[in-house]
C-alpha positions as CSV (number, residue, x, y, z in Angstrom):
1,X,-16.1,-6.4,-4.9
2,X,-15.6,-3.4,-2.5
3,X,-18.5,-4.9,-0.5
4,X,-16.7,-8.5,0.1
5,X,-13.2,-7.5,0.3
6,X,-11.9,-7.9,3.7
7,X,-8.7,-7.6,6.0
8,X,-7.2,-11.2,5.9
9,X,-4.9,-11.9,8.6
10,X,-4.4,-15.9,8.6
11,X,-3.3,-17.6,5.4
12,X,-2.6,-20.6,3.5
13,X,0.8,-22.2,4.1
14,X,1.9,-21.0,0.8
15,X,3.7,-18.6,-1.8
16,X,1.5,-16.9,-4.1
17,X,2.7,-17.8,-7.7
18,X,4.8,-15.3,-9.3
19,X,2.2,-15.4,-12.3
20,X,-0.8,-14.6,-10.4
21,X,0.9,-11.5,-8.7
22,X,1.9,-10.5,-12.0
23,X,-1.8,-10.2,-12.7
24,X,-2.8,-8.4,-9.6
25,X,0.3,-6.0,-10.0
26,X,-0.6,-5.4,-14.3
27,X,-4.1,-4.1,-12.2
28,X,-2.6,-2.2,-9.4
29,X,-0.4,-0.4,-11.8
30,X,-3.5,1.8,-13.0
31,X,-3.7,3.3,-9.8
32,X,-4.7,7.2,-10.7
33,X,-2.1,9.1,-9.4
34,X,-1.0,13.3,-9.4
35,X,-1.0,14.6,-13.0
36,X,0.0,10.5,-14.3
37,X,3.2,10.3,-11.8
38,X,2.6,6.5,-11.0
39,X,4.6,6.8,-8.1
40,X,4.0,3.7,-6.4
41,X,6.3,1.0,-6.3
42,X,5.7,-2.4,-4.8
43,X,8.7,-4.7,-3.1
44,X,6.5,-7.8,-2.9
45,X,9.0,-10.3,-0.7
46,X,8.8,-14.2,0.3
47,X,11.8,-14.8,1.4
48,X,11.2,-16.2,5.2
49,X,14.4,-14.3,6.3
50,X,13.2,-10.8,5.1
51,X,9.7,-11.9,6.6
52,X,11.1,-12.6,9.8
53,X,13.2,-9.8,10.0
54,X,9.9,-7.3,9.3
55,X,8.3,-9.3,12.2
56,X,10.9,-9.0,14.6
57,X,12.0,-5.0,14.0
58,X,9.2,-3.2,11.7
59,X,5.9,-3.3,13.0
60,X,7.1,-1.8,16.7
61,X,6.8,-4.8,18.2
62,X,3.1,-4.4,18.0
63,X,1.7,-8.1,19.0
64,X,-1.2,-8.4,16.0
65,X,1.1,-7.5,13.4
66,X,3.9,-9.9,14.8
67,X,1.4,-12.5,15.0
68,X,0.6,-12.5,11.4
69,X,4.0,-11.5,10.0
70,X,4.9,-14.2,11.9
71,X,2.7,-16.9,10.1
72,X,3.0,-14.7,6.4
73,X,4.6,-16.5,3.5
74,X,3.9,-13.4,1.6
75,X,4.4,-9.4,2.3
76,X,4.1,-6.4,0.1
77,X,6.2,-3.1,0.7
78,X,4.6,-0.4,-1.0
79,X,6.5,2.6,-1.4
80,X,6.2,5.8,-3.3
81,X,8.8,7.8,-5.0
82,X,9.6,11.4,-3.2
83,X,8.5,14.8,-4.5
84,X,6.5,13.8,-7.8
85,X,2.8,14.0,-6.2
86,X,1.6,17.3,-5.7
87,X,4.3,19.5,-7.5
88,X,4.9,20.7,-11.1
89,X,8.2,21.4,-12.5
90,X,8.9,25.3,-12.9
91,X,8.0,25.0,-16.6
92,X,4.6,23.5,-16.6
93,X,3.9,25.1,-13.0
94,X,4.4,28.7,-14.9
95,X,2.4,27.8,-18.2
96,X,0.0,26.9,-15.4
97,X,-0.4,30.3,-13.1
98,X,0.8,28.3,-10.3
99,X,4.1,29.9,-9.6
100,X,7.4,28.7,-9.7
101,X,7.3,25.0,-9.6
102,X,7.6,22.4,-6.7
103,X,4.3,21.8,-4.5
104,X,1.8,23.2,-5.6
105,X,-1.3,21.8,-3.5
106,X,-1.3,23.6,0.0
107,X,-0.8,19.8,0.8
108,X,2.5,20.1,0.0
109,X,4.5,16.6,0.5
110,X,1.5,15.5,2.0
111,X,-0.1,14.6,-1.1
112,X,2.4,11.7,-2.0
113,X,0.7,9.6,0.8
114,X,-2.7,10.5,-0.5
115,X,-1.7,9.0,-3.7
116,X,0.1,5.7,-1.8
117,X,-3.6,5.5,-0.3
118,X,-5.0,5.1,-3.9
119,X,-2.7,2.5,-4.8
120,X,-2.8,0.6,-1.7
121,X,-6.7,0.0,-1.9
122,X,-6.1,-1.0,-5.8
123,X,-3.5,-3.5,-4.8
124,X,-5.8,-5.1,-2.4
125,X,-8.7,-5.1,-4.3
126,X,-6.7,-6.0,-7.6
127,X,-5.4,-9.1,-5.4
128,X,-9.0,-9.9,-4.2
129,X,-10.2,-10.0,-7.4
130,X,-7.3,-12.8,-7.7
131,X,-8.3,-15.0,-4.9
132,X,-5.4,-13.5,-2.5
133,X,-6.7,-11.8,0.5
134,X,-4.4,-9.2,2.3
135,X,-4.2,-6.9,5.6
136,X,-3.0,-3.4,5.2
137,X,-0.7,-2.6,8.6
138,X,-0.3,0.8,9.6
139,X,2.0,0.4,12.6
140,X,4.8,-0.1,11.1
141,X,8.6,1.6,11.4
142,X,9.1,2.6,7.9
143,X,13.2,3.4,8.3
144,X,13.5,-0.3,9.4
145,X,11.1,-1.6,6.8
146,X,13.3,0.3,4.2
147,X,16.6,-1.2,5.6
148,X,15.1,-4.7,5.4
149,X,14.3,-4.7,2.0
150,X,17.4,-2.5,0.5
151,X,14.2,0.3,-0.7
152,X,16.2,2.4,-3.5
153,X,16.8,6.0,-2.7
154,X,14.4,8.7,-3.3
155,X,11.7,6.1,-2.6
156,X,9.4,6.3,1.3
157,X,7.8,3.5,2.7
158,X,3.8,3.8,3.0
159,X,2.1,0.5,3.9
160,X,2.9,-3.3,4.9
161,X,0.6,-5.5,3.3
162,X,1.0,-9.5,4.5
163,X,-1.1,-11.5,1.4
164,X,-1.7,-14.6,0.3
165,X,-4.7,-17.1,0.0
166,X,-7.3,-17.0,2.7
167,X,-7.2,-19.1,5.4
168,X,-10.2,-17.8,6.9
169,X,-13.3,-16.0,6.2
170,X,-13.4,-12.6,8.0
171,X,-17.1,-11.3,9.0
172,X,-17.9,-8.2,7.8
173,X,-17.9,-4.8,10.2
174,X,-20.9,-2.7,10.8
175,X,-20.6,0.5,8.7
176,X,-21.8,3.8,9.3
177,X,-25.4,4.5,7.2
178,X,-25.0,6.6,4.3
179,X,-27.2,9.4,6.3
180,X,-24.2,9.3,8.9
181,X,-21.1,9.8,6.8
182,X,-23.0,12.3,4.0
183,X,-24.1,16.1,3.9
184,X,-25.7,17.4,1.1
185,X,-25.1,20.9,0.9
């Protein structure tokens, strides 16, 4: 599966049933996360208003991303919940040896998008493994993306992901040899 997943950026002129996402999401929510937080949190929208909105204000305009938002019947928000990943209440931090609580990676804050990354590749491959293809954006304007959907406080927007079923067959890239992207020390 992570050998034929690929970025899908045309799709079928339809919603994805409600009971088929429930599937990929009941995958996607085992998503290893910091110390079990489970911080993700999906906002997965088909209304064409919402849709149209992300299009026109949250992805900076940037033409490729217009261009499929614009054609998308289906878009995931996925989000993460602030100041879980990476830090340790004072309690546990202490019975620990690692101080006083709060961050406790010397990635600080930095680690809550590190764990967004982990359950952004589940989701996609969870919603291969489905049939539905998807295209993770990264220019995005998260404050807008946030407005648009109404995200709950305490929560950051980390990735727009457009899915639904393939309406193409993407190539695959070239990819670096395992000699190139390995050291064995």
């Amino acid at each position: 599966m992570l050998k034929e997943r690929r970025s899908v950026r045309k799709y079928k002129d339809e919603i994805v049933p409600k009971e088929v996402m429930d599937k990929v999401m009941d995958s996607a929510r085992y998503a290893p996360s910091w110390g079990n937080t489970q911080v993700a949190r999906y906002t997965l929208v088909t209304d064409p208003d919402i849709i149209k909105a992300l299009a026109e204000r949250c992805v900076k305009k940037f033409v490729y991303n217009v261009k499929v938002l614009e054609n998308a019947k289906n878009v995931a928000v996925l989000s993460y919940v602030q100041g879980k990943s990476g830090a340790f209440e004072a309690d546990k931090a202490k019975a620990m040896g690692l101080g006083n609580g709060g961050y406790v990676t010397d990635k600080g804050s930095d680690w809550e998008i590190f764990d967004a990354g982990i359950a952004c590749q589940t989701f996609c491959l969870a919603a291969h493994e489905q049939g539905v293809g998807t295209c993770v954006m990264g220019v995005i304007d998260s404050d807008n993306i946030a407005e648009a959907i109404a995200l709950p406080n305490g929560e950051t927007v980390a990735a727009l992901i457009p899915y639904g079923y393939p309406a193409e067959e993407p190539k695959p890239t070239p990819r670096l040899s395992v000699e190139q992207i390995t050291r064995y020390i």
